[in-house]
Structures are given as C-alpha cells and as structure tokens.
NUMILO-728307 format. One line per field, with one value per residue (C-alpha): residue number from 1; residue in one letter; x, y, z. Coordinates in steps of 0.1 Angstrom, whole numbers, plus 5000, padded with zeros to 4 digits. Layout:
BEGIN
i = (NUM/...)
aa = (a/...)
u = (X/...)
v = (Y/...)
w = (Z/...)
This chain:
BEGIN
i = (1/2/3/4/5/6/7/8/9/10/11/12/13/14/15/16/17/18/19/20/21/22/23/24/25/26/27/28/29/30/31/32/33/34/35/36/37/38/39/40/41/42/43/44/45/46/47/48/49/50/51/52/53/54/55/56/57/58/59/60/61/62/63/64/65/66/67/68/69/70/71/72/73/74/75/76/77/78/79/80/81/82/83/84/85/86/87/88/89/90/91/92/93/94/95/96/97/98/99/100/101/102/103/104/105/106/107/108/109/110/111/112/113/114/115/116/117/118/119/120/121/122/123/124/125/126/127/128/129/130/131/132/133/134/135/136/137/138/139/140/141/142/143/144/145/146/147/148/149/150/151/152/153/154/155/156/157/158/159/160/161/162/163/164/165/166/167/168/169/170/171/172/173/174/175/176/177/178/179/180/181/182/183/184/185/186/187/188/189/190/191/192/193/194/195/196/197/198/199/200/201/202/203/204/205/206/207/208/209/210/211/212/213/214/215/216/217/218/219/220/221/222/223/224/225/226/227/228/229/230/231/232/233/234/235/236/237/238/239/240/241/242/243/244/245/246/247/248/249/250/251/252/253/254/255/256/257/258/259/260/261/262/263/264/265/266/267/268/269/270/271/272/273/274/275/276/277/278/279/280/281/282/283/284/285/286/287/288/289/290/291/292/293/294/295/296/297/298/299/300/301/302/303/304/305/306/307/308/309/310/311/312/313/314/315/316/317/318/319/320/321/322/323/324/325/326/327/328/329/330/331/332/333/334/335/336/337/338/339/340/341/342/343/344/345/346/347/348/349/350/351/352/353/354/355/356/357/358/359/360/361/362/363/364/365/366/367/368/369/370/371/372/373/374/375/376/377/378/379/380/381/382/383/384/385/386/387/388/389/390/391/392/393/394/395/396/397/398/399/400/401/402/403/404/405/406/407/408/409/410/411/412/413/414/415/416/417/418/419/420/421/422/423/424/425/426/427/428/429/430/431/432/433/434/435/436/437/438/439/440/441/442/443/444/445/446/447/448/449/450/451/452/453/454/455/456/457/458/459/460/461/462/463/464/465/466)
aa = (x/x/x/x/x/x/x/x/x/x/x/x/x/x/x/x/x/x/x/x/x/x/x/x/x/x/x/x/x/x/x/x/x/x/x/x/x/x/x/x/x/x/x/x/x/x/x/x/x/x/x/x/x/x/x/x/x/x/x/x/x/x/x/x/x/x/x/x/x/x/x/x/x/x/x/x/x/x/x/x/x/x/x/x/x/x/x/x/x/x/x/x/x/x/x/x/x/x/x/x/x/x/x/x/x/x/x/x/x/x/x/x/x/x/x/x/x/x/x/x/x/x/x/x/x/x/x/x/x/x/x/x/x/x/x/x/x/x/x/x/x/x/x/x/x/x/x/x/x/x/x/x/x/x/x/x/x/x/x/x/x/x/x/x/x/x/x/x/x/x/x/x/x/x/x/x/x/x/x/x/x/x/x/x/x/x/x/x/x/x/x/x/x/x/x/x/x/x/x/x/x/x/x/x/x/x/x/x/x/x/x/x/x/x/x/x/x/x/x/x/x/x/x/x/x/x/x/x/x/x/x/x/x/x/x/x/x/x/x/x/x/x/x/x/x/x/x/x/x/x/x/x/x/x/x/x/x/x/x/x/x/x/x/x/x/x/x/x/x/x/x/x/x/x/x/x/x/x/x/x/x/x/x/x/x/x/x/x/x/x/x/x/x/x/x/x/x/x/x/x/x/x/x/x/x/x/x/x/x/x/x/x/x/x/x/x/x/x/x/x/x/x/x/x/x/x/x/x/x/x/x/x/x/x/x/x/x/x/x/x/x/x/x/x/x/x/x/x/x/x/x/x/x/x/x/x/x/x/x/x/x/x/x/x/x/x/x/x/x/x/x/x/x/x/x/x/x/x/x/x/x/x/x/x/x/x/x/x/x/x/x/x/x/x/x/x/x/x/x/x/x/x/x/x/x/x/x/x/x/x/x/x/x/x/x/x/x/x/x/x/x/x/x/x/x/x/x/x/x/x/x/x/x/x/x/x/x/x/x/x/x/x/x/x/x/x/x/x/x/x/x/x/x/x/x/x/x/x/x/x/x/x/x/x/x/x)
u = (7639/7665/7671/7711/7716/7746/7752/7786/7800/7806/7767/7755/7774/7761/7726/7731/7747/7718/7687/7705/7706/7670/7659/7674/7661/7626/7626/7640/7616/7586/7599/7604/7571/7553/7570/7567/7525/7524/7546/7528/7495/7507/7513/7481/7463/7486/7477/7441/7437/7461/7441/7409/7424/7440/7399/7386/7413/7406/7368/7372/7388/7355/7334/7329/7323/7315/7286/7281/7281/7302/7319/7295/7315/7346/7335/7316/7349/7366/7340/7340/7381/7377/7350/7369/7400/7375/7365/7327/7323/7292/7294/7270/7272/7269/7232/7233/7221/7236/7259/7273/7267/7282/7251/7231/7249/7253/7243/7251/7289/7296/7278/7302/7334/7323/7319/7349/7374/7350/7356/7389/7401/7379/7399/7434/7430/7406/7411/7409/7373/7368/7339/7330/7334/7331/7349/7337/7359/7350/7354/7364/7373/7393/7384/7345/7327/7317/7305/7316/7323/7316/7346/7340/7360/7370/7386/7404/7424/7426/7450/7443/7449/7483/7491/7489/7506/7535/7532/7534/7562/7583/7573/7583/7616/7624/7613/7637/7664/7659/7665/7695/7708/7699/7714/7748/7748/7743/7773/7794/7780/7792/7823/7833/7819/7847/7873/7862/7856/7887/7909/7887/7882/7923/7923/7896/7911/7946/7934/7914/7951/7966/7936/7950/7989/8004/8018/8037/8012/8014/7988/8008/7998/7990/7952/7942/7917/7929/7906/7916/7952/7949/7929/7957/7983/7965/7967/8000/8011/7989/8002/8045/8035/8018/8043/8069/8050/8045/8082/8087/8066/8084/8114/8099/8090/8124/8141/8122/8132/8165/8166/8146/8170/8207/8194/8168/8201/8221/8203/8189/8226/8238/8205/8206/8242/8240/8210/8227/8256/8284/8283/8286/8259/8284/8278/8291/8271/8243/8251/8259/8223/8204/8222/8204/8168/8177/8189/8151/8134/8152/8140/8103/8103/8113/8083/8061/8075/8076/8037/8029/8042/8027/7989/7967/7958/7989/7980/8008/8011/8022/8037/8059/8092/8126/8140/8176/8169/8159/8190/8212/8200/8201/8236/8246/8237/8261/8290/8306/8298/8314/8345/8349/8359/8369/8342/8337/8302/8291/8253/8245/8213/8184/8160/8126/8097/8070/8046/8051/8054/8091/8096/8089/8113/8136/8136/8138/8171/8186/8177/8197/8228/8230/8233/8257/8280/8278/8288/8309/8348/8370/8378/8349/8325/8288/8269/8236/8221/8183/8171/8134/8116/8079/8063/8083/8114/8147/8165/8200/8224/8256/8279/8313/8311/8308/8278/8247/8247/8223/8201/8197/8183/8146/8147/8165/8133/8120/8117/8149/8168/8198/8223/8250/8231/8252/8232/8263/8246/8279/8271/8236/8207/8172/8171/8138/8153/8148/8116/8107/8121/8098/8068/8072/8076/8052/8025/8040/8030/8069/8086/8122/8144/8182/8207/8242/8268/8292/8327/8313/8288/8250/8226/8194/8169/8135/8110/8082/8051/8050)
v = (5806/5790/5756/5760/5795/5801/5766/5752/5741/5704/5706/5718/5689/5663/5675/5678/5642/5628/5647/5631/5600/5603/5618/5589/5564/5577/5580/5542/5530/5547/5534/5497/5497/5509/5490/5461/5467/5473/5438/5421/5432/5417/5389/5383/5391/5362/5341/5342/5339/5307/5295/5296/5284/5252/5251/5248/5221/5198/5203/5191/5157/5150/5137/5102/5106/5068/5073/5109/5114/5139/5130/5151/5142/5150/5185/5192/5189/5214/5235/5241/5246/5269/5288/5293/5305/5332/5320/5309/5282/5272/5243/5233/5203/5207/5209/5240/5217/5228/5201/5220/5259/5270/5297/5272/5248/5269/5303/5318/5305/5320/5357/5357/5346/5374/5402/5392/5395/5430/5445/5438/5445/5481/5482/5474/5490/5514/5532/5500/5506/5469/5442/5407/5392/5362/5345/5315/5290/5260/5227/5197/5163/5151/5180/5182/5206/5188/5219/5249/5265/5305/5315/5347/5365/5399/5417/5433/5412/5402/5394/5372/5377/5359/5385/5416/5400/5395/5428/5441/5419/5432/5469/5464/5451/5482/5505/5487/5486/5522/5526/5509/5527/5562/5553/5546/5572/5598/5578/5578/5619/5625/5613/5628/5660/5660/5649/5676/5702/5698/5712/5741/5746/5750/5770/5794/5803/5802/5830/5848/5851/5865/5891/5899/5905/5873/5865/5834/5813/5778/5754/5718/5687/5680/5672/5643/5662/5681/5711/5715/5710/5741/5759/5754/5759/5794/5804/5794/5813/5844/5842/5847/5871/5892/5884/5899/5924/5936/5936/5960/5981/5987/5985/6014/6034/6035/6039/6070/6082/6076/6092/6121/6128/6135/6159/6174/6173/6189/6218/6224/6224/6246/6270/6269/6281/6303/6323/6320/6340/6313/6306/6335/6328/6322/6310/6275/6272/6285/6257/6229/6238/6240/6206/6185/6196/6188/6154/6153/6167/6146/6113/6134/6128/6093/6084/6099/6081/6046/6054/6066/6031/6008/6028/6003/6028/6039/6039/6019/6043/6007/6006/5980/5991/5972/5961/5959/5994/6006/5989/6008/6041/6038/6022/6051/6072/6055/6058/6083/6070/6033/6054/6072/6038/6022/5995/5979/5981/5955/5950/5925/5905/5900/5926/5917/5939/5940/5959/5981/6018/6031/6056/6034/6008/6034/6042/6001/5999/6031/6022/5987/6001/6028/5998/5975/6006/6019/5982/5977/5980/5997/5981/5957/5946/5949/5928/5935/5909/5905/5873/5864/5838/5824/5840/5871/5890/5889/5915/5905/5926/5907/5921/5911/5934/5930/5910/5907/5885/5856/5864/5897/5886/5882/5916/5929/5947/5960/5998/6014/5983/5987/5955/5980/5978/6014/6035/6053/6068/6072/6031/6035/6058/6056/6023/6028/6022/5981/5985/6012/5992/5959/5977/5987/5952/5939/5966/5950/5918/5906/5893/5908/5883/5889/5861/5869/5856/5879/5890/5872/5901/5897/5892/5906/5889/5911/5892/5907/5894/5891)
w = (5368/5341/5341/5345/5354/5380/5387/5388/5355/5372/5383/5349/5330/5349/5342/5309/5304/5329/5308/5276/5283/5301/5272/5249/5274/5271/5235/5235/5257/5237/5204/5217/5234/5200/5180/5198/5202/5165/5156/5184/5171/5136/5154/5172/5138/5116/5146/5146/5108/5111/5136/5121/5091/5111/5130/5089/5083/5114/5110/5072/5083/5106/5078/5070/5027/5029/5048/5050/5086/5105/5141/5159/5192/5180/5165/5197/5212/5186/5190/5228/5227/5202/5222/5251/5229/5215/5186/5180/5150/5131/5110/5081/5056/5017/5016/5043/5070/5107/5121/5151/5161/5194/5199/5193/5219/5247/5238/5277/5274/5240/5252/5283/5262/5239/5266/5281/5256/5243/5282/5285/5244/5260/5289/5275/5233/5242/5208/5192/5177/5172/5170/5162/5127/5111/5083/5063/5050/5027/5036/5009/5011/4975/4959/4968/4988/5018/5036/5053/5088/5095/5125/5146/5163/5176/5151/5138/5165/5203/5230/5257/5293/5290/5262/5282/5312/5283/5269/5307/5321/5289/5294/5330/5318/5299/5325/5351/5325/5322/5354/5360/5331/5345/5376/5365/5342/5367/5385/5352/5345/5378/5376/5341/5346/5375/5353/5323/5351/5373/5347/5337/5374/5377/5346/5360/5394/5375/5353/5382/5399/5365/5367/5403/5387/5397/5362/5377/5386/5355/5354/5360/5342/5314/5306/5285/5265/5236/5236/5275/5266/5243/5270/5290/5271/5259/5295/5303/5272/5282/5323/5301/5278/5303/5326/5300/5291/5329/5325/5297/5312/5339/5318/5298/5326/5342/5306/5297/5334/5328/5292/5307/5336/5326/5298/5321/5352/5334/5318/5354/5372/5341/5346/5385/5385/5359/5378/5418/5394/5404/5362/5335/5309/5279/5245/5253/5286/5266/5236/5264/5277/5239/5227/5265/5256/5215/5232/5253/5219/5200/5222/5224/5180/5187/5205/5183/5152/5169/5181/5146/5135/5159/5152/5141/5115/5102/5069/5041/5004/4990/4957/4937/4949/4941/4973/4953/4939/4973/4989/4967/4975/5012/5012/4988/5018/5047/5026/5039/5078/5064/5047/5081/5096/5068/5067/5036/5024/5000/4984/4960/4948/4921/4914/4937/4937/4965/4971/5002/5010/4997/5030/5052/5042/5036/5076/5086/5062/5072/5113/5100/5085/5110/5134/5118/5111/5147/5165/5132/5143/5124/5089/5095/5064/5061/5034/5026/5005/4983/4975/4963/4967/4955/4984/5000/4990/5018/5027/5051/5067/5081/5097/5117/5145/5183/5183/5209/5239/5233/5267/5253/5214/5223/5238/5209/5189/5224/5228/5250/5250/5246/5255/5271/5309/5318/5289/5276/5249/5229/5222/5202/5209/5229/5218/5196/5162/5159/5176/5147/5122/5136/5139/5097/5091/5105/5092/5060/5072/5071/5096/5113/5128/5141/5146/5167/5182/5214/5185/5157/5143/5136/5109/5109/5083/5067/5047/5031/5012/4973)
C-alpha cells in the first residue's frame, strides 16, 4: 500500500509538511537529549573530582601541627556528609596511622550507600559498565605532608536521585514542546496546503474543462506564488491558443469548402448541361470546364507545398547566400508585372550573407512581391530594403498600397485568409502564400512580421539568423 498513493494533493501536502517537521522534531529532541546526557555526564564527572578535591582541602585544615592532633569530631562529621553524598573517605596521618575510615565507622551504612547508587546507576545507565574507585589525595599544612585521604566513589561518575528527576523533568519538557509544535504545525500544514492547493485545484478542473472543448473558461486571480502564477498563466495562454486554433480550424474547413465549391459548381453545371444536350460541347465550354479543375489542382499543389513546409522534417540545403544578390534576382523577375501598372520598384542595401537554402527564400520573396504588386495601385512604389545586423540579416518590403485592416494583422500569416470577407479571387489567391512564406522563415529560425495601416500600404519585415 503507498504511503501517498491517490490521495488528494491538499491531503498529501499536509502529510508531507507534518512528517517534516515530525521528523525534525524527533531528530531535535534526540540530539538535545544526547547531548545534554553527554554534557551532563561531564558535568557530574567535573563535579565529583571537585568535590573530592574540596573533601581533601577541608580535611587538611583539621590538624592541629602545634600539637599534632586532628579534630576527630569535626572529620567524623565530614566524613558522614560525605557518605551519604556517595563518597566513602579514609583518612590516615603522616605516619600511616588511621584517623577516621567510614568502613571502619559504620561499615552497614557505607555498603547500603554503595548498593544504592550501584542499583540505581544499573537501573538508569545500564550500559554504563561502572564500579567503585578510589582516589588519594595528599594532605599538607605549610608545605609539609601532614597525611592523606583515599575518596571512593562510583565511577567513572554518578547521578543522584535529584539528577534523573532533572534529566526527566527536561526530557519531559522537550517531549511536550514537541508536541505543541506538532500540533500547530498540522494546523499551519493544513492551512497552507489549502492555500498552495486551491489554485492548482482551480487550475486542474480549469484544464479538465479545456479537455472537454470549452476553450473560454480563464482562471481569475492572480495567485501570490510565482511558480503558480506561471502555472496559471501557462493555462490561460494554452485555453487562447487552443481557443484560436479551434477557430482556424473551422476557418480552414469552411475555406477549403468554399475554394472546392465554385470550381467543382461550375464544372458540374457546365458537364450536367452539356450531357441533358441543352449545351453543345464547344471548345470554350470545354476550356471554361479545363481552366475550374486547373483552379482546384492548382489549390490541390498549394496544399502540398504549404504541408511540405510546415513538415518537421523538411529538410534546409543551407548555403551562404546574399540576401541583396538574391533580392535582385527575384525583383528582376516582377518587372514586367510592376511595368504593367507602372509601379516603381526600388531595391537597395548592403551585401549580407546567411546561411539558408536559396529556393526557398526565393519562394518567401516572390510570395512577398507578388503581394505588394497585387494590393499595389497603379503608379504605386515598392521598396525592398537589406540591412545587416550583428545577429540576423533584414529583409523589408514597403509598400503604399491599400493596406490591411488592423483586426485582420494577427490573422494575416494564417492559411486561406484572405482580408476581403467575399473571396473574390480576382483580389489575391487561396490565401496560402504568407502562411508559405512564414512557415520558410521560421524553418530558418527567422522571424516574419507585417506592419499596416487601411490606404497607407504595409511593410512586412524577414529576419534571419547570421
């Protein structure tokens, strides 16, 4: 069974942002607790050597060296504190002679000090290993040896009673501060996986509705996180594009219907009368009828050519060609179409070469001039300018003719568009030309842009990488 399989995303971040901070609250808890043995356990070892260092120094102020007596009541006293702290003393003069020994004094009360603090250093460290030692320290008095005193102890330290009752008030602390911080981080989990989740939530179901077809369906708002904020924004984006694209579709659909109907009309009206006998089948019937299914052929090579172009593996012959060069040529060919109207037809520029496939240029310039002269009034002007720059070489063709409507520029490189809505074919052709001419480009990795304005004229910019 998996830990976070098919649970909401909301559920799934809270238990993630809980078992965190559990885990962090554990691994807290077990590092302050250890820590705080080990320093404790330094402690309690500093403690007892300063302590029986502190027993040595009291026990060395006992002695009388006028008359060479020690305070026997006072060190009896010592002696018995000290006992009941843990720690057994036995004191001897210079000569080796006992003075006091706490075996000796009360043998019974130092064995049951001495199991005591054994059962419970068992019960409470029972890897401890430890055992009774004893340490002898010298005793002077102005720089003479006036005995010594021999201090056991458990070792290599021990805790008293009041110790582990410290050591367990202080773990309990920690556990209950653990708790409270578990609890309000399931609270604060909770409440930020709904704020994380909400959006995604939206942005789910928003995206399950564009899977469905409704492509105008926006996520609203605008959330505070910038990942989300580009999530959204991605789907937003997606929801127009397929939107528009859903659009052209259907744009495309009814275009090629439309294309595909008056040739396909007529030569069916011409045929149908011609065989019911009401039409003879003369040459020009005959022509009128051979000249509709060129027109359908005609759109048929169309669509091949723009799907050749927009295969992702149409394959480039790239070579350093001179856009100026290759400017000149294709100009050279319109000359007689711009001398027909009397357009003047003007090139001019530095030499730039690129690397790109000659042909296929060739078919984006001649799809551009073919254009301008076609919307091109008579004695109009078309300038086609080259320009190069540290990163792509320009190609621009200006023109002063009739100009496109600004609602109809973004549709402009679209297959069958055409900005005259009636389809009068004597204005332009299937409308696959610019969308040609784009696709070239951008195999290229150029860009084609086109800016217009209604009786102004347009210009239509190609760049192309160096």
């Amino acid at each position: 069974m998996r830990l976070f399989g098919m649970r909401k995303f909301r559920t799934q971040l809270t238990l993630i942002i809980t078992l965190i901070v559990l885990a962090t609250i554990l691994l807290i808890s077990i590092l302050a607790n250890t820590f705080i043995n080990m320093e404790f356990e330094e402690y309690a070892k500093k403690q007892q050597q300063i302590r029986a260092s502190e027993l040595a120094e009291n026990l060395s102020h006992q002695y009388n060296s006028a008359s060479g007596t020690w305070n026997t009541e006072y060190v009896h006293g010592v002696g018995m504190a000290a006992l009941y702290d843990g720690y057994i003393l036995r004191l001897t003069d210079a000569r080796g002679n006992v003075v006091w020994d706490a075996e000796n004094h009360d043998m019974e009360a130092c064995s049951q000090v001495m199991m005591e603090i054994i059962n419970r250093m068992e019960e409470k460290r029972p890897g401890l290993s430890g055992g009774f030692v004893s340490q002898a320290y010298a005793l002077k008095q102005n720089g003479q040896v006036i005995g010594s005193v021999v201090v056991g102890s458990y070792g290599p330290y021990f805790l008293k009673e009041s110790d582990f009752r410290f050591l367990d008030s202080l773990n309990l602390v920690l556990v209950i501060i653990g708790s409270l911080v578990l609890f309000c981080s399931v609270i604060i989990a909770g409440f930020l996986a709904r704020r994380v989740s909400r959006p995604i939530i939206k942005t789910a179901h928003i995206a399950k509705q564009i899977a469905d077809g409704n492509y105008n369906i926006r996520f609203s708002g605008q959330p505070k996180t910038q990942e989300l904020d580009e999530l959204v924004t991605a789907v937003n984006h997606m929801a127009a594009s397929l939107k528009k694209q859903e659009g052209l579709r259907r744009r495309l659909t009814t275009d090629v219907a439309h294309e595909l109907r008056t040739p396909l009309t007529a030569v069916s009206s011409h045929l149908e009368a011609i065989i019911e006998g009401v039409w003879e089948p003369t040459n020009e019937r005959l022509q009128s009828c051979y000249e509709e299914i060129g027109r359908i052929s005609g759109l048929v090579s169309d669509l091949e050519r723009l799907a050749k172009v927009e295969n992702e593996n149409l394959r480039l012959e790239k070579s350093d060609v001179d856009l100026l060069e290759l400017v000149h040529i294709v100009a050279g060919n319109f000359e007689s179409e711009s001398q027909k109207k009397s357009i003047l037809l003007t090139v001019e520029g530095a030499k730039t070469p690129v690397p790109a496939d000659k042909d296929r240029l060739n078919q984006v310039l001649a799809n551009l001039l073919s254009n301008a002269i076609k919307y091109t009034p008579k004695n109009g002007k078309i300038h086609v300018s080259v320009k190069s720059t540290d990163k792509s070489g320009m190609i621009t063709v200006t023109d002063n003719g009739i100009g496109v409507p600004e609602k109809d520029l973004p549709f402009l490189f679209e297959r069958f568009y055409r900005t005259d809505s009636s389809r009068n074919r004597s204005t332009g052709g299937a409308g696959i030309g610019l969308a040609i001419a784009k696709s070239i480009v951008h195999a290229h990795g150029g860009t084609i842009t086109v800016e217009s304005k209604v009786g102004q004229g347009s210009r239509f910019i190609v760049a192309l990488p160096k």
